[in-house]
LUMPA-887810 format. One record per residue (C-alpha): y, x, z; residue number from 1; residue in three letters. Coordinates in Angstrom, 1 decimal. Example, Ala and Ser with C-alpha at 12.3 -4.5 7.8 and 13.67 -1.06 7.14 Angstrom:
// residues 2
-4.5,12.3,7.8,1,ALA
-1.1,13.7,7.1,2,SER
// end
This chain:
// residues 506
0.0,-110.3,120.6,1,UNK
0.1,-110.3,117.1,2,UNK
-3.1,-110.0,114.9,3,UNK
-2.5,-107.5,112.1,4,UNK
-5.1,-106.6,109.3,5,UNK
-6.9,-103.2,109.5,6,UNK
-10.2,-101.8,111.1,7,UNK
-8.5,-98.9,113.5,8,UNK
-5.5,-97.7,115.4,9,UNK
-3.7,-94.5,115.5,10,UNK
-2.5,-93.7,119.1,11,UNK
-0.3,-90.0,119.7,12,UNK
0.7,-88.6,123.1,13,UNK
4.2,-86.4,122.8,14,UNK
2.8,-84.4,125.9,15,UNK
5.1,-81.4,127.9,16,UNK
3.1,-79.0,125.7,17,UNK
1.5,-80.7,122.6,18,UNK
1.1,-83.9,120.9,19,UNK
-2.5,-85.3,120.5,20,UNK
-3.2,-88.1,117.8,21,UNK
-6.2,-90.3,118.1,22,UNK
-7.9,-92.8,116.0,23,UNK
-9.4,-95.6,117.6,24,UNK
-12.0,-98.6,115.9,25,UNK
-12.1,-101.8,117.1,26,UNK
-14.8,-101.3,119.6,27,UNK
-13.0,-98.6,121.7,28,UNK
-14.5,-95.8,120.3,29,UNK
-12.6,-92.6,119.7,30,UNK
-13.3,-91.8,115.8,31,UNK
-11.4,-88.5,114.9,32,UNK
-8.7,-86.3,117.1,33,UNK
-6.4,-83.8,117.0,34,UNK
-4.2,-81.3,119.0,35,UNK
-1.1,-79.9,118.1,36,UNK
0.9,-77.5,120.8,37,UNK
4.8,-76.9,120.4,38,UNK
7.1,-74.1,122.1,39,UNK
8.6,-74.3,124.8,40,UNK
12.2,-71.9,125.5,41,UNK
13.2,-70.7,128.7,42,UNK
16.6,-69.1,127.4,43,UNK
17.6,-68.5,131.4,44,UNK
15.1,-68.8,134.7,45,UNK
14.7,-72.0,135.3,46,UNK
15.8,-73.5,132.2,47,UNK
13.2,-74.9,129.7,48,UNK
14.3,-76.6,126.4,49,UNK
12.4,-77.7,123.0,50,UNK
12.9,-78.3,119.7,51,UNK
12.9,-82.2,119.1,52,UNK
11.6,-81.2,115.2,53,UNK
8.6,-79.5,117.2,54,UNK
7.5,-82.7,118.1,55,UNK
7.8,-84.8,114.7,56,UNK
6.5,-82.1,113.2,57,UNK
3.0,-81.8,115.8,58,UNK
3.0,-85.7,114.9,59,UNK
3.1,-85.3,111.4,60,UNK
-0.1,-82.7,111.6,61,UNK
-2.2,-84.0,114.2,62,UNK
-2.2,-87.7,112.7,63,UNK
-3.6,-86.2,109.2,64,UNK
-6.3,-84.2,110.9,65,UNK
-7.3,-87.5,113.1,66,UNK
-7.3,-89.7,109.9,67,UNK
-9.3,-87.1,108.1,68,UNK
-12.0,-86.2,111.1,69,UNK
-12.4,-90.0,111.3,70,UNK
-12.9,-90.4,107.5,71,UNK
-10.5,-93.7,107.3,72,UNK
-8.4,-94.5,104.8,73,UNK
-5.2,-94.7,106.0,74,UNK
-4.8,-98.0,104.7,75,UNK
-7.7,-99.0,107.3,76,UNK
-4.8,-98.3,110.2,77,UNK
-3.6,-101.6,111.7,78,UNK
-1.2,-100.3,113.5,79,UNK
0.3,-97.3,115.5,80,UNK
1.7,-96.2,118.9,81,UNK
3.5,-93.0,120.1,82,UNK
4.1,-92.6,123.7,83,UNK
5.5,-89.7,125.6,84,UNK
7.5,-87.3,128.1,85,UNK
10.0,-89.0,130.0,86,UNK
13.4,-87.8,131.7,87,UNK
14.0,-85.5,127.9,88,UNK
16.9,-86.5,126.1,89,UNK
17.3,-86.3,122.0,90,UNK
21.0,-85.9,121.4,91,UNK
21.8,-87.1,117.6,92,UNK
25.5,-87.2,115.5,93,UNK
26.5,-89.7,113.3,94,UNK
23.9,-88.5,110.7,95,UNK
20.8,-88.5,112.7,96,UNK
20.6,-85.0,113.3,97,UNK
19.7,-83.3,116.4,98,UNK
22.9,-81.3,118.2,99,UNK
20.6,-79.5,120.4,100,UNK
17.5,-78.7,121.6,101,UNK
15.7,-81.0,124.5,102,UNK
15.8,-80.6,128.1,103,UNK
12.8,-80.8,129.9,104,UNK
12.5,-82.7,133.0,105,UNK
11.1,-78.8,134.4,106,UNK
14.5,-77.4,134.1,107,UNK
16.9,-77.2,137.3,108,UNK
19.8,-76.0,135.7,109,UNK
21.8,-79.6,136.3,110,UNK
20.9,-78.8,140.1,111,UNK
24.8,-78.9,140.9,112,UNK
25.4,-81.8,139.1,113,UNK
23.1,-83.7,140.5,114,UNK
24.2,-82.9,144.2,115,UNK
27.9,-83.9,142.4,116,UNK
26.5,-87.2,141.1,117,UNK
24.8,-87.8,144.8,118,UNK
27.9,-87.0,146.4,119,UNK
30.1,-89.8,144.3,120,UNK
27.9,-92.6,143.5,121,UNK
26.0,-92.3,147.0,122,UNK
22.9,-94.5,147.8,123,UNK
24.1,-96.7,144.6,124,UNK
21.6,-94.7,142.6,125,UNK
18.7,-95.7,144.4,126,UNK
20.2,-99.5,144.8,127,UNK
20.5,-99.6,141.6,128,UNK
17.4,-97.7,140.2,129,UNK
15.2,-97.3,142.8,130,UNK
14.5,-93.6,142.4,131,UNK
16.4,-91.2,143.5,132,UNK
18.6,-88.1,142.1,133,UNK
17.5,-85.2,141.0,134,UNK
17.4,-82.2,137.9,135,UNK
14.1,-84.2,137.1,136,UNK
16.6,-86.7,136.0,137,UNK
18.0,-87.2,132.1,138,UNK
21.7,-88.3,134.4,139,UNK
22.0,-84.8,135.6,140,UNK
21.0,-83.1,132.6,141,UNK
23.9,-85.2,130.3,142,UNK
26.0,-84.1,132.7,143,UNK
25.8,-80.7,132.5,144,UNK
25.7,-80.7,128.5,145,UNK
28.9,-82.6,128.6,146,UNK
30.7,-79.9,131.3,147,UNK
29.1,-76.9,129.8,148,UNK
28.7,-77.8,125.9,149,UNK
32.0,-80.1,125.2,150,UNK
31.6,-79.6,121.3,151,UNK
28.5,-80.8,121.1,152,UNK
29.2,-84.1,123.2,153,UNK
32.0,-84.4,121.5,154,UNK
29.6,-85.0,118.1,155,UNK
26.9,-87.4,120.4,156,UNK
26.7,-90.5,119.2,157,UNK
23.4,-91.3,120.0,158,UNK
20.6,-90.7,122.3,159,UNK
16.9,-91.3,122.2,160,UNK
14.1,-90.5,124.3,161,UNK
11.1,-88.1,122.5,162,UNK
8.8,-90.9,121.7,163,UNK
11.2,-92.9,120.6,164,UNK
12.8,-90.0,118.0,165,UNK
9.6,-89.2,116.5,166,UNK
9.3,-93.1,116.1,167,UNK
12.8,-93.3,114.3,168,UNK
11.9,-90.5,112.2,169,UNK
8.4,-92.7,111.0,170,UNK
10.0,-96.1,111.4,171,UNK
13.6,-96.0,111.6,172,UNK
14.9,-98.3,114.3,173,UNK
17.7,-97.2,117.4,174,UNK
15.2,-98.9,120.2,175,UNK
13.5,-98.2,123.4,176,UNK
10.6,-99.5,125.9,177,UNK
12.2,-101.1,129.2,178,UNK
9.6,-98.3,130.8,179,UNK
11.2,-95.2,129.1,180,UNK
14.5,-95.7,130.3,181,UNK
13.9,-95.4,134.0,182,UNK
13.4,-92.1,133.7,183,UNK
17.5,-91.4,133.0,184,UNK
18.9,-93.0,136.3,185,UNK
21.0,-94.7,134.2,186,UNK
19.2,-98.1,133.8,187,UNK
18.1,-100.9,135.4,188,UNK
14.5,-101.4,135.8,189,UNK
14.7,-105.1,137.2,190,UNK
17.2,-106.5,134.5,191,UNK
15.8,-103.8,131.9,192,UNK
20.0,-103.5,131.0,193,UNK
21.9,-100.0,130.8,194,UNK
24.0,-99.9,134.0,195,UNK
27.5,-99.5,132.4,196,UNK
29.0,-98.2,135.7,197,UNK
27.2,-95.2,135.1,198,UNK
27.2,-95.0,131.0,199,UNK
30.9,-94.9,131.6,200,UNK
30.4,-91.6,134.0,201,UNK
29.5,-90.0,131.2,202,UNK
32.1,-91.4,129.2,203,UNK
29.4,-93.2,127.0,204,UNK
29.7,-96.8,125.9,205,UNK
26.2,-98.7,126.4,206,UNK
25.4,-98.9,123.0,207,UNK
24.9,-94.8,122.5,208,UNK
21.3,-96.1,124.1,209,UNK
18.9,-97.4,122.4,210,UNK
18.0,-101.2,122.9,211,UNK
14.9,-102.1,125.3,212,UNK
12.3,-104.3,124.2,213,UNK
8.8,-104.2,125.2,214,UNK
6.0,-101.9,124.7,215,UNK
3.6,-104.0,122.7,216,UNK
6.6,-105.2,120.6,217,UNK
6.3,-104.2,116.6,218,UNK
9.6,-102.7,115.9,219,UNK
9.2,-101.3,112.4,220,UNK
7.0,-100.1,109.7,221,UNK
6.0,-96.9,107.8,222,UNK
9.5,-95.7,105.4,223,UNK
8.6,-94.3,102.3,224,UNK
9.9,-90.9,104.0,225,UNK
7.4,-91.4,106.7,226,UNK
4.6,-91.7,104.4,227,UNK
6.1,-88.0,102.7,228,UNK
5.8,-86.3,105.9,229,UNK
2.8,-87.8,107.6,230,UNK
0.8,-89.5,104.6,231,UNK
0.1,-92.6,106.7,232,UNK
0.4,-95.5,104.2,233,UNK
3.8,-97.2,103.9,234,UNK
4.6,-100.8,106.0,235,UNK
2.1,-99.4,108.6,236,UNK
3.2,-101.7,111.8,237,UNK
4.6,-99.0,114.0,238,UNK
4.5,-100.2,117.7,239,UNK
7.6,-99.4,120.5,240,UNK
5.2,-97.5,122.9,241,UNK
6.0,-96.0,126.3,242,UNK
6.0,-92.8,128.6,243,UNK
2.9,-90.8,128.9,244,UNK
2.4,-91.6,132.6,245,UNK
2.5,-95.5,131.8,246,UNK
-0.4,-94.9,128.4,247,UNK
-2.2,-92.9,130.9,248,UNK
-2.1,-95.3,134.0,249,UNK
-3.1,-97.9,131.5,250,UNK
-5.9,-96.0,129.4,251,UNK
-7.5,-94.9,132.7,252,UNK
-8.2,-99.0,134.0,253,UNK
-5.4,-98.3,137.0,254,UNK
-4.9,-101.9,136.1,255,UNK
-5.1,-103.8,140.0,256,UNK
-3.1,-103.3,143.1,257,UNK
-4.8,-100.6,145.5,258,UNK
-6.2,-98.4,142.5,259,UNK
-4.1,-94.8,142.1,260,UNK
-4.4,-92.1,139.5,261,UNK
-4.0,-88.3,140.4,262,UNK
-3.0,-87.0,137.0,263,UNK
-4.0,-82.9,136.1,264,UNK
-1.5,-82.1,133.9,265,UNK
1.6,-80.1,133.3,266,UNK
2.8,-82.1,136.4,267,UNK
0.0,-83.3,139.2,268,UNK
0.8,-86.8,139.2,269,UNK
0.3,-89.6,141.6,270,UNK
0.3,-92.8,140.9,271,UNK
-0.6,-95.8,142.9,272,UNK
-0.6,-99.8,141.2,273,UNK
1.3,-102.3,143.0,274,UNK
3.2,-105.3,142.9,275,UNK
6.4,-103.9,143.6,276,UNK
8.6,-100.9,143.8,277,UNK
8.4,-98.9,146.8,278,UNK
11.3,-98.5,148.5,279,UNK
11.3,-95.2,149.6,280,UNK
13.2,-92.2,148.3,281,UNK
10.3,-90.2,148.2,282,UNK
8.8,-92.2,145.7,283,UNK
8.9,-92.6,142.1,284,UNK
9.3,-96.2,141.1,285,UNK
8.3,-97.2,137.6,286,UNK
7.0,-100.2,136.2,287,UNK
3.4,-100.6,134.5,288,UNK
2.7,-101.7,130.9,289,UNK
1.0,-105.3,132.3,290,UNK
3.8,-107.4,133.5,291,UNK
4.5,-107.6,137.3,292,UNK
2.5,-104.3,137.9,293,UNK
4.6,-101.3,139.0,294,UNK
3.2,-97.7,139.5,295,UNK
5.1,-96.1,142.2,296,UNK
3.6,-93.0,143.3,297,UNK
5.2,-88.9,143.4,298,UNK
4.4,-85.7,142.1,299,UNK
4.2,-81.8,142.4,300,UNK
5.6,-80.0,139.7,301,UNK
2.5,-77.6,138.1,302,UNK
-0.9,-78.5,137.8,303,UNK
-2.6,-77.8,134.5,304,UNK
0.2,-75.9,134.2,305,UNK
-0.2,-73.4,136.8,306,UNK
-3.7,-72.9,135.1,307,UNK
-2.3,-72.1,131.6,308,UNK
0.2,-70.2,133.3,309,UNK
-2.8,-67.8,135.4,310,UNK
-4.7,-67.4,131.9,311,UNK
-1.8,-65.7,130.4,312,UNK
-1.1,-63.8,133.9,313,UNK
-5.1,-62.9,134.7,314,UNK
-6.4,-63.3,131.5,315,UNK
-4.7,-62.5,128.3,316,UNK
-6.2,-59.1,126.3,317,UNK
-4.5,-60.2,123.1,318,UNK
-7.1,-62.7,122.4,319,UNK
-7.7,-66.3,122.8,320,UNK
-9.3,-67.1,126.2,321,UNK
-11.4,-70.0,127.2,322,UNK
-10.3,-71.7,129.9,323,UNK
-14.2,-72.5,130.1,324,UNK
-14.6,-69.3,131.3,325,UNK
-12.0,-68.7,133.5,326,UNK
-13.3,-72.2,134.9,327,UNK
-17.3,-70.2,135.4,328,UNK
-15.9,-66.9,136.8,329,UNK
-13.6,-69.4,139.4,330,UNK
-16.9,-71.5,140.3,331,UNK
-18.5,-68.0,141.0,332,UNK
-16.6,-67.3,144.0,333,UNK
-17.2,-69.2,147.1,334,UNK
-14.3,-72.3,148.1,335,UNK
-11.4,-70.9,149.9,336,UNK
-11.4,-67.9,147.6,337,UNK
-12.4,-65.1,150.1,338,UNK
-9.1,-66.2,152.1,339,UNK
-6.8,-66.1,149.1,340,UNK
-3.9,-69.2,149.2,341,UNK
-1.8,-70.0,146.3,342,UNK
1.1,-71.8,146.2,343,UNK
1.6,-73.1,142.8,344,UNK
6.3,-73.7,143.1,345,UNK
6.1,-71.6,140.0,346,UNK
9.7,-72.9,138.9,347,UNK
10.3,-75.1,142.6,348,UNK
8.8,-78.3,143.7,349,UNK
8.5,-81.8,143.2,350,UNK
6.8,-84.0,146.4,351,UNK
7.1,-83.1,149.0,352,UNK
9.6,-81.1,149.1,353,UNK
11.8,-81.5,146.2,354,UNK
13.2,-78.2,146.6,355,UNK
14.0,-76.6,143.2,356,UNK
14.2,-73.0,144.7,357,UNK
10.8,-72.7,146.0,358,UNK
8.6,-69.9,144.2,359,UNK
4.8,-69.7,144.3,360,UNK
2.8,-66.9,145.6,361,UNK
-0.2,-65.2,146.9,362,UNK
-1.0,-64.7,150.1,363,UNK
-4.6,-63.4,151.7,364,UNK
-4.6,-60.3,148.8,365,UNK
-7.4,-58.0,149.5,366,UNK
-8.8,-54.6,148.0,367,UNK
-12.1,-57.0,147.1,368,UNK
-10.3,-59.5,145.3,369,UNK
-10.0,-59.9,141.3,370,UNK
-8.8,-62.4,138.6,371,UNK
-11.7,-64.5,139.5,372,UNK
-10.8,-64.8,143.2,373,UNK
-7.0,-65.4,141.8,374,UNK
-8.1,-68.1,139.0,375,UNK
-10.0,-70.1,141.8,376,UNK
-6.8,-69.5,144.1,377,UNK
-4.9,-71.6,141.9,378,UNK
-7.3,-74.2,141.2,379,UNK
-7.4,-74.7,145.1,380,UNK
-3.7,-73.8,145.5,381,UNK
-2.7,-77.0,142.8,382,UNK
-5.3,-79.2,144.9,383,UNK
-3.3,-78.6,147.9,384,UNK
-0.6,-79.1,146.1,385,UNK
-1.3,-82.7,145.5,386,UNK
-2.8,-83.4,148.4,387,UNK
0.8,-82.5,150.3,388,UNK
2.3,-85.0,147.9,389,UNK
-0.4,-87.4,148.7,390,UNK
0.1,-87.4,152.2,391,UNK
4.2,-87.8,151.9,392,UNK
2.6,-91.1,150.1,393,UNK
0.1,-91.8,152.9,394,UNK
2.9,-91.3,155.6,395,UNK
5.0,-94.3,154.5,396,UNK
2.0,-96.9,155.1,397,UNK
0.6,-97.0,151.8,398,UNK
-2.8,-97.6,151.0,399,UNK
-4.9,-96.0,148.5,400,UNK
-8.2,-96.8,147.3,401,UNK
-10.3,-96.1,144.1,402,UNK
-8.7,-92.3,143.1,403,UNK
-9.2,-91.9,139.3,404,UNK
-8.9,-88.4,138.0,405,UNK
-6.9,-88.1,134.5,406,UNK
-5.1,-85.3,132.3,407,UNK
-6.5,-81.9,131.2,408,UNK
-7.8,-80.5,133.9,409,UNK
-9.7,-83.3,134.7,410,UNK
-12.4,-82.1,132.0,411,UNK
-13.4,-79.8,134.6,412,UNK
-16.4,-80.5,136.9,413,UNK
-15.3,-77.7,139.4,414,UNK
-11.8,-78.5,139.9,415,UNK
-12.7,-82.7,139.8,416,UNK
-14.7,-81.7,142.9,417,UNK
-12.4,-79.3,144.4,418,UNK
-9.8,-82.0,144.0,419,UNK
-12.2,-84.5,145.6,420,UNK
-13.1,-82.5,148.9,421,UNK
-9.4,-81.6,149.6,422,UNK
-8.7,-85.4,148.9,423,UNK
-11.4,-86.2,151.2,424,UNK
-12.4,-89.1,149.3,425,UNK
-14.3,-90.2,146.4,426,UNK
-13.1,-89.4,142.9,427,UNK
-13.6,-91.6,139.8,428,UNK
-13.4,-89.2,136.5,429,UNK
-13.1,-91.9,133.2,430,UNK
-14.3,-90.9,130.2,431,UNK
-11.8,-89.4,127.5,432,UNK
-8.9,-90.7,129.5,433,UNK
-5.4,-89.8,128.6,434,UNK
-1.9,-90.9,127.2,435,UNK
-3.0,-91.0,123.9,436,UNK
-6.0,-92.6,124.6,437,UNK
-3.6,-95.2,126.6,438,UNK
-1.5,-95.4,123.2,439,UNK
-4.5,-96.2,121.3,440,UNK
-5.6,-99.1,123.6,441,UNK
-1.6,-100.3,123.5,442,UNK
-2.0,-100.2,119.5,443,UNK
-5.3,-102.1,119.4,444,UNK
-3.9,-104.9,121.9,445,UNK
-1.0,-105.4,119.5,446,UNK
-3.4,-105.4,116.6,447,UNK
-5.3,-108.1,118.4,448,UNK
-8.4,-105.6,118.7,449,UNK
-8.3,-106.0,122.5,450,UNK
-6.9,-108.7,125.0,451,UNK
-4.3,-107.3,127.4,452,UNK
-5.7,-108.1,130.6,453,UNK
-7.6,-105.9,133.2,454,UNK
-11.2,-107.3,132.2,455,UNK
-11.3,-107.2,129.0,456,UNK
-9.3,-103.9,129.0,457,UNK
-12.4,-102.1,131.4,458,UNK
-15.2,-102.9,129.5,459,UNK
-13.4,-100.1,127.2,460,UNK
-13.2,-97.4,129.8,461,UNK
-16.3,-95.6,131.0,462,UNK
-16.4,-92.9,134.0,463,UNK
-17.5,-89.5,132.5,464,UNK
-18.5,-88.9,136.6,465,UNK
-18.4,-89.9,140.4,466,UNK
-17.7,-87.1,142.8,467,UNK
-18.1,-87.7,146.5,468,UNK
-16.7,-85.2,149.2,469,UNK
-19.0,-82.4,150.7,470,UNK
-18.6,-82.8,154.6,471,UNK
-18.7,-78.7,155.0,472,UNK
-16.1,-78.4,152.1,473,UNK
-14.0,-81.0,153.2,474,UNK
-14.3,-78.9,156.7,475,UNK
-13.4,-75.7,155.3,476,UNK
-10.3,-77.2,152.6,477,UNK
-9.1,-78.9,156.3,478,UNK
-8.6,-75.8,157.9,479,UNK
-7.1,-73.7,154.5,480,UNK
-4.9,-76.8,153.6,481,UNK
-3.0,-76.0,157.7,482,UNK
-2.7,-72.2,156.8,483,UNK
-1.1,-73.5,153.3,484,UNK
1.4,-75.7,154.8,485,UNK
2.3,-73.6,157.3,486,UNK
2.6,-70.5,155.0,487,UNK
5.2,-73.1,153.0,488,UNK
7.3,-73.4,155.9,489,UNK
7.4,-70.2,156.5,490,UNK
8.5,-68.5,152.5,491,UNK
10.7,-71.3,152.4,492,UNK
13.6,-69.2,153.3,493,UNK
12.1,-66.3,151.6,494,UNK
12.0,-68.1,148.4,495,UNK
15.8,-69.0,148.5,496,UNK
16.8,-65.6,149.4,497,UNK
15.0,-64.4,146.5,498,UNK
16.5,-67.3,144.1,499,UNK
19.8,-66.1,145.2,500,UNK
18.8,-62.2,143.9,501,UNK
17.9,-63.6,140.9,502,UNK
20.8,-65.7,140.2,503,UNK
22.7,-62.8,141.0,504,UNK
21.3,-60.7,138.0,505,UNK
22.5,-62.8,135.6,506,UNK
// end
């Protein structure tokens, strides 16, 4: 790695809801932070879209508040790393400027042309990119722009990923991580190449995409317009970077074969540190910032999310609510929520599943119950949630050991042992640990701050706290977790018949 002169890093997260910006000293120690959340449309059910200026814009604020809570200079910054979202596309013309606005990898409105896709390229996809179809999936999503928006893919000349436009905006430069990609279905993990076959579906030539190179790999500095908007000092090395799920894998110490992450965040996301892909169509194949590691693993579609998403519903009196105390009232009420079950498909459902028309809901509703009952409900309800996904995982033959517990919701104590006793195993909560913690650590490895490798990498990360399953709680989260699958079964036709009414209002 190269060694470049400076006392701190600057790593940002371009998360589903917000960017976070943190600086980082040469010992590992977070000095200053900052939080920035951006809008998210939802223009039609089921669609969600947002601005790509959002996010350079959330850069641009959260780096100045980080410098100044960590009273550097920004000359004192040796280098910086952006990671981010994957499966969003950033459509650009011959200018630079964005045609549209991003679709998220939450939106299923390229449903029908993915199941078109499926139906001509057949098990190619998965040959080819080990993972398979889906609306998750940027493929899909083209598609659709390019059948239902011809005008503005007639003015596309270039696409880039979220990290990697905020990163052109900073630094120009038209490149990508060999991590990033994978999340389009239209690249090659193992060769790290564009597959051309399916660039020229879309009637795009190869080089509309943006070149991979590696994540550690300095690809430009600080422009004088960077400086304007964020103030960071010009010729600041500015590193390639990667997806958030590859900083956070990384920034947690899921650095060995047999160690898994469960993520708590927009998405509950599992990941699990091997040597290989899996291949299994039920699996989500990408590959880890160390070389040789993969993290294949799966994932349901709200987690943190379906929290936010009960504050506004149970919560909101035109004021700002805590989620601290929505997280006290929920520990108030006894686990299984006086016999409430949530099922948290609030837009469909990732693993295990993959059904975009499911729809969450509450079953177990009593003349006793309140928002308290309800805000536990969901914590319990995402829990569930991943432990369905975990056991799809489970039921190929995998093994998983060490379970470290990442993203938002990991901050709380309640939910970290909720998650633990439906788990039924023992939960490892690292301090601090998220994507743009990950970043920061990626920065400070380039800077030749850190050494890349899993030892001296873990004397960085510390666990905030152990949790170890309750035998009674485990009992009782058995017994709910069989009602909850079998109540999924069971509104599974109910929730189609329902997604039908609705797409019939429209």
């Amino acid at each position: 790695m190269n060694s470049l002169r400076g006392s701190c890093v600057l790593g940002s997260d371009l998360g589903t809801s917000g960017c976070k910006s943190i600086i980082m000293d040469a010992s590992g120690k977070r000095r200053g932070w900052a939080l920035k959340d951006y809008p998210t449309s939802r223009p039609q059910p089921g669609w969600a879209e947002q601005n790509p200026t959002d996010w350079f814009d959330a850069f641009c604020q959260t780096a100045q508040q980080a410098i100044r809570q960590a009273n550097v200079r920004p000359e004192e910054i040796a280098a910086i790393c952006i990671v981010g979202v994957t499966h969003n596309a950033v459509l650009l013309d011959e200018k630079d400027e964005v045609l549209r606005a991003s679709i998220l990898y939450t939106d299923i409105r390229s449903q029908a042309q993915a199941e078109a896709l499926l139906n001509k390229w057949g098990d190619e996809i998965f040959q080819r990119t080990y993972n398979r179809l889906s609306a998750i999936w940027t493929w899909p999503q083209l598609q659709w722009i390019k059948e239902n928006e011809p005008e503005v893919w007639r003015r596309t000349c270039r696409i880039l990923f979220p990290k990697d436009y905020v990163r052109h905006r900073l630094a120009p430069s038209f490149l990508t991580d060999t991590i990033d990609p994978v999340g389009t279905l239209l690249y090659d993990p193992l060769n790290n190449r564009w597959i051309d076959s399916f660039c020229s579906d879309l009637e795009l030539p190869p080089e509309s995409f943006p070149a991979p190179v590696a994540p550690w790999q300095v690809v430009g500095h600080v422009s004088r317009q960077g400086t304007a908007a964020t103030r960071l000092a010009t010729g600041t090395p500015v590193i390639t970077g990667t997806t958030d799920t590859a900083a956070e894998v990384f920034g947690a110490g899921a650095l060995r074969p047999g160690q898994a992450t469960v993520k708590l965040a927009t998405v509950g996301r599992i990941a699990t540190i091997s040597t290989k892909p899996v291949l299994d169509p039920t699996f989500l194949n990408y590959p880890h910032v160390l070389k040789g590691l993969w993290y294949p693993g799966t994932s349901t579609k709200f987690a943190a999310s379906a929290f936010s998403w009960a504050r506004h519903a149970f919560w909101d009196n035109g004021q700002p609510q805590d989620y601290k105390l929505m997280d006290q009232a929920a520990a108030g009420v006894p686990p299984g929520a006086e016999g409430i079950i949530f099922h948290p498909y609030l837009a469909g459902e990732f693993a295990p599943s993959w059904d975009p028309y499911l729809r969450a809901s509450f079953l177990g509703v009593g003349v006793q119950h309140d928002r308290s009952h309800f805000t536990r409900a969901v914590l319990e309800g995402v829990a569930f949630a991943i432990r369905d996904a975990l056991d799809s995982v489970l039921a190929t033959g995998r093994e998983v050991g060490e379970v470290r517990l990442i993203g938002g919701g990991a901050v709380s104590n309640l939910w970290a042992q909720i998650m633990t006793d439906v788990l039924r195993r023992e939960v490892l909560v690292p301090e601090g640990a998220d994507a743009a913690y990950g970043s920061a650590l990626i920065a400070g490895v380039t800077a030749g701050m850190f050494a890349a490798n899993p030892e001296a990498i873990g004397e960085f990360i510390s666990l905030r706290m152990r949790c170890t399953p309750d035998e009674r709680r485990v009992a009782l989260y058995d017994e709910l977790f069989d009602i909850y699958r079998q109540a999924a079964q069971a509104i599974s036709d109910v929730s189609h018949q329902l997604h039908q009414f609705q797409a019939s209002e429209y």
